[in-house]
N, C-alpha and C positions, 0 to 999 in steps of 0.2 A: 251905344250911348249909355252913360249910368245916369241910376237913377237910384232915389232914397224914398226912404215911405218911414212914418211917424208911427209907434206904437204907444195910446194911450189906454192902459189900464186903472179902471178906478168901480169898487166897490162890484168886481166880479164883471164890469160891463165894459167894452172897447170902442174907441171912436171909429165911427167909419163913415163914409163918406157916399154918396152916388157921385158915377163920374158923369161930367158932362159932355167929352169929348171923346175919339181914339185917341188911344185901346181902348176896349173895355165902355164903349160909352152905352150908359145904363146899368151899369154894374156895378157894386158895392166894394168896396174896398178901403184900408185904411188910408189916409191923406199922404202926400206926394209928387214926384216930379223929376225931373232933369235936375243935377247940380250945372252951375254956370261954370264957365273958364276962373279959374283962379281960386273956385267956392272950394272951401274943407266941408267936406261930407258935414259933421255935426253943423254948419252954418248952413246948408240946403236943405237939412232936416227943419231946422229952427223956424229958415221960411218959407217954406213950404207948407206948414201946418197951419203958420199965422196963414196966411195967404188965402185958404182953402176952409178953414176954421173960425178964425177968430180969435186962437186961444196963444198966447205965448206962451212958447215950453221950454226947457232944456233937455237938450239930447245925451241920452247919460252912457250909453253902450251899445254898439251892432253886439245885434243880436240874429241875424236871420240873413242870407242873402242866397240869389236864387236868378237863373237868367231866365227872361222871356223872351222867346221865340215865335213872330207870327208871319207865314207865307199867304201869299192869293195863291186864285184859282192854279195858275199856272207852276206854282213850285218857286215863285221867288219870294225873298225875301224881305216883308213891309218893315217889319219892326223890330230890332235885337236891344234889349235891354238887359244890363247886369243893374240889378238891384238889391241895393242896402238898406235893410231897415233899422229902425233905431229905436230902444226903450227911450220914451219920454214922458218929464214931469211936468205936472202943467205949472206955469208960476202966475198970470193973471188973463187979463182980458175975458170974454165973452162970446158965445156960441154964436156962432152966425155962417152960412157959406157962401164962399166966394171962390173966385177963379177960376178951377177945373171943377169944381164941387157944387150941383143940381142942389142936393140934400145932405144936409149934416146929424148924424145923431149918436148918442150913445145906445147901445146895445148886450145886450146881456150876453154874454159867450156862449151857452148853452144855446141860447133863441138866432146867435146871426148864422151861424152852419146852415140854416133854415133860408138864408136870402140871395140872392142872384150874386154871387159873389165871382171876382177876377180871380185867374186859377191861385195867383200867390199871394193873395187875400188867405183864400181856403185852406193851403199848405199850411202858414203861417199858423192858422187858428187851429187849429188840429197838430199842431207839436206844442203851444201855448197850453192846451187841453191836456196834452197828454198824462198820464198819473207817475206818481213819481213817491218816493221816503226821503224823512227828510229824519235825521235824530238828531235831538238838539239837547245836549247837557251844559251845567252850570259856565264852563268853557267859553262856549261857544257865543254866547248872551253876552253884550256889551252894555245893553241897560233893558228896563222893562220901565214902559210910559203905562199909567194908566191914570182915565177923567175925562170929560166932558167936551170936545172938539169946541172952537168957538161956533156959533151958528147950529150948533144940531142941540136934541135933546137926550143924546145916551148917551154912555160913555165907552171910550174904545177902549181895549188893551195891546200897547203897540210892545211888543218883542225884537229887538234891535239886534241881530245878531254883528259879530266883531267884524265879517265880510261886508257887510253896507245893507245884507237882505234885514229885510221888516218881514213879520207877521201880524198882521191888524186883526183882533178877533172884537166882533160886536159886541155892547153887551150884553145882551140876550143869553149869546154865543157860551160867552168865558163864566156867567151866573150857572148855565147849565152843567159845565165841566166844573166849576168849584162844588158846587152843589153834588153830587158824583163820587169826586174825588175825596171828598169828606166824608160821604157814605162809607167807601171802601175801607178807607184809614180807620175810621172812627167805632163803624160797628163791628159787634168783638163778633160775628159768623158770617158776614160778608166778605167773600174772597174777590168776587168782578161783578161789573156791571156793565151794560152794553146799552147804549145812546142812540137814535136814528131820527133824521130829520122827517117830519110827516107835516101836511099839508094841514090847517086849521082857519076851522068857519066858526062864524056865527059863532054863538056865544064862551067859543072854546076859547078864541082868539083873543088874546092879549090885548087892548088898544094900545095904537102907535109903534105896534111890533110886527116885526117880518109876518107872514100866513104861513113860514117855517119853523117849526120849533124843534127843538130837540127835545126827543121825550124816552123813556124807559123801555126798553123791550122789554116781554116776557119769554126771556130764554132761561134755561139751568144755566147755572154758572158752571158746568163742566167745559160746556159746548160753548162760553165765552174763555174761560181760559186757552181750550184747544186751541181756539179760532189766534186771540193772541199769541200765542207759542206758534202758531205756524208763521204768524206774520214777524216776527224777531226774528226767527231762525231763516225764514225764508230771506230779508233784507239785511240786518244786521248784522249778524251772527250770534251765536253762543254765547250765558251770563260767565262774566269769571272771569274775562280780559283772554280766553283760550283764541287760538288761532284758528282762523280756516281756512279752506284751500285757498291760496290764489295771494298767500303770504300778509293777510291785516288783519289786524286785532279790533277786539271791540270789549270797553270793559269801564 
């Protein structure tokens, strides 16, 4: 049987769901189902979210697909499922669970690997995780939003690259890298500086900001240059437009 499953991400955290029935009943995962006779994949994605959520989305790309296999006692076979999941945007409606879905919530990526989750819940969230480089030159940017979301009180900065990816950085975020970035440029013996998110209480803490901030290491700036030059050379390659193995340029 196929079946589809809805991937929402928003502000680092993913919908997911408890199920209420088999498979997997009591297990966390993101929302999903059976496509019907006739259903196009993105249209069982679409209701199956509403369904299960609350929320209407649009299904914008598979992204992930992956069969499940589950026998009884004896070796035969209860349940084969090929499953397609789908990046999706939310466009309106309200949280709430319904039809296979016990419990609805969002969840922080870092914190759900932490909960009773169906194996291709788990898979999923662990290549979502995984790390990755990304270089992004004058090129590549199709526009750059920055200001105040309606409804919230900071402002974002949204980076539009020409393929359709966004990078949203908070403000907090983008104040600490401007702030930095101007160091480096500006002061005439400042060659690098190195940034690290640290946990902040009590009086240290910002009102109405993350208890993450970005703050200053005290490293030598030898040991931040190094540290940069192994990470270009290691993902990139070489300054200068030179070649490296494997026949691409970078320049």
């Amino acid at each position: 049987m196929v079946g589809v499953g809805g991937v929402l991400l928003e502000d680092n955290k993913i919908l997911l769901i408890r199920r209420k029935n088999e498979p997997g009943k009591g297990l966390w995962s993101i929302p999903g189902g059976l496509v019907r006779l006739g259903e196009r994949l993105d249209e069982a994605v679409e209701r199956e979210v509403s369904e299960e959520t609350g929320l209407r989305v649009a299904a914008e790309r598979p992204i992930y697909a992956f069969d499940y296999v589950e026998v009884d006692g004896e070796g035969r076979v209860r349940y084969h499922y090929v499953i397609v999941d789908y990046l999706c945007r939310r466009v309106g409606g309200s949280l709430r669970p319904g039809g296979d879905a016990k419990e609805v919530r969002w969840t922080r990526l870092e914190d759900s690997l932490h909960l009773m989750l169906t194996d291709g819940t788990r898979k999923l969230i662990e290549e979502i995780r995984k790390p990755f480089s990304l270089v992004i030159k004058n090129r590549d940017v199709k526009k750059v939003l920055i200001g105040v979301p309606e409804g919230h009180k900071h402002a974002r900065t949204v980076i539009v690259l020409r393929d359709g990816s966004k990078l949203i950085l908070q403000e907090a975020t983008m104040e600490n890298l401007a702030r930095a970035a101007v160091e480096v440029e500006m002061h005439p013996l400042r060659r690098a500086i190195s940034l690290s998110a640290r946990e902040l209480g009590g009086e240290e803490r910002k009102e109405g900001y993350d208890r993450y901030q970005l703050l200053e290491d005290d490293r030598p700036e030898e040991d931040i240059i190094r540290e940069i030059t192994t990470e270009v050379l290691g993902s990139v390659g070489p300054a200068g437009g030179e070649e490296r193995p494997g026949g691409w340029t970078e320049g």
